[in-house]
Each structure stands twice: as C-alpha cells, then as structure tokens.
C-alpha positions as CSV (number, residue, x, y, z in Angstrom):
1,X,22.7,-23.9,-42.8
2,X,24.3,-20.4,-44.4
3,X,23.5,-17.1,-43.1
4,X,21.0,-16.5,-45.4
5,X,18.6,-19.7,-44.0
6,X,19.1,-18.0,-40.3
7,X,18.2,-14.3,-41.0
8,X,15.3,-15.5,-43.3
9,X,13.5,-18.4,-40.9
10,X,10.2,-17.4,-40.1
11,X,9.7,-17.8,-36.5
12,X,6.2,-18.9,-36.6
13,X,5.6,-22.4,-37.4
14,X,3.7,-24.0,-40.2
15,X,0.4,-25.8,-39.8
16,X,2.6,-29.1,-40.4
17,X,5.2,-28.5,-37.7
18,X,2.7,-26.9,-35.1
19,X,0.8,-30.8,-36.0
20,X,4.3,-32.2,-35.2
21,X,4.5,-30.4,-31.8
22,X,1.6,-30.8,-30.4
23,X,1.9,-34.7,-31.1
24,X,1.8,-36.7,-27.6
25,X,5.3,-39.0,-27.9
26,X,3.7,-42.0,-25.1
27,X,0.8,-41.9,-27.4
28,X,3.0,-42.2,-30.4
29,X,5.0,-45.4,-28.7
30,X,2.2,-46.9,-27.5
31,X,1.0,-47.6,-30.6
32,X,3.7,-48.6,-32.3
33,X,4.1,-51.2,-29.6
34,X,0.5,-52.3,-30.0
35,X,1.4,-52.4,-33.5
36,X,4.6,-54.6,-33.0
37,X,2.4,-57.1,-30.7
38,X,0.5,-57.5,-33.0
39,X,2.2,-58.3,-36.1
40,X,4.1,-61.0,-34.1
41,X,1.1,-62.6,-32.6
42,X,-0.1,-62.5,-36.9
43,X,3.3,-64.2,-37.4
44,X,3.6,-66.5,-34.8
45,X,0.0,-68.2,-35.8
46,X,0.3,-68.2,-39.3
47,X,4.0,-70.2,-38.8
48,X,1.9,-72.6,-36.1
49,X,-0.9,-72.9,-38.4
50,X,1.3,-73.5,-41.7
51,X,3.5,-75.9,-39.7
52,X,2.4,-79.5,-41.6
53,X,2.3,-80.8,-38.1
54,X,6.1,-82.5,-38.0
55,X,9.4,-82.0,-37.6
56,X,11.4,-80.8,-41.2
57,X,14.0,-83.4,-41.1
58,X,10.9,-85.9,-40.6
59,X,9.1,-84.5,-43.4
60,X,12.3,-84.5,-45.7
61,X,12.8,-88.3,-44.9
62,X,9.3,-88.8,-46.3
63,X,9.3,-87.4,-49.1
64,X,13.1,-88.5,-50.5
65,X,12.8,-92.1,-49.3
C-alpha cells in the first residue's frame, strides 16, 4: 500500500464488505461440510453402482482370454 491508499481509505465500509462482516463463519463451515458429505456419499454410490460387480483383474482375464 503507498501513502496515498492510507490517507484516502474511506473508513466506512461498502455494502459488499459490511455483507462480508456480518457473515456467521460456523454457518459458513457448516455448510461446506454438509457440502463435502455430500459429494462423497454422490461419489461413493455412483463408483458402487458402476462397479460391473467383479474384481478388475477378473474382468481383464475375461475379456483377453
């Protein structure tokens, strides 16, 4: 920052940065975790669900025989 920035800040905040303060941070985590949960339970089914239903090296020796 120069001079200049620190003499010229305005010292009341914009409509954007007041939002940003008055954001709850456990709120904020929370869902982000609930997000995160989520997206592995999506992963871990569709990797159950596109399994084939055997193990690779099992599938491999089927097809090259």
């Amino acid at each position: 920052m120069t001079d200049d920035d620190l003499r010229n800040h305005d010292p009341s905040p914009t409509d954007e940065e007041r939002a940003w303060m008055e954001t709850d941070p456990i709120a904020a985590v929370r869902r982000i975790a609930v997000l995160i949960v989520l997206a592995f339970s999506v992963a871990g089914y569709l990797g159950y669900a596109t399994d084939g239903g055997g193990k690779p090296e099992v599938l491999a020796a089927r097809q090259h025989p």
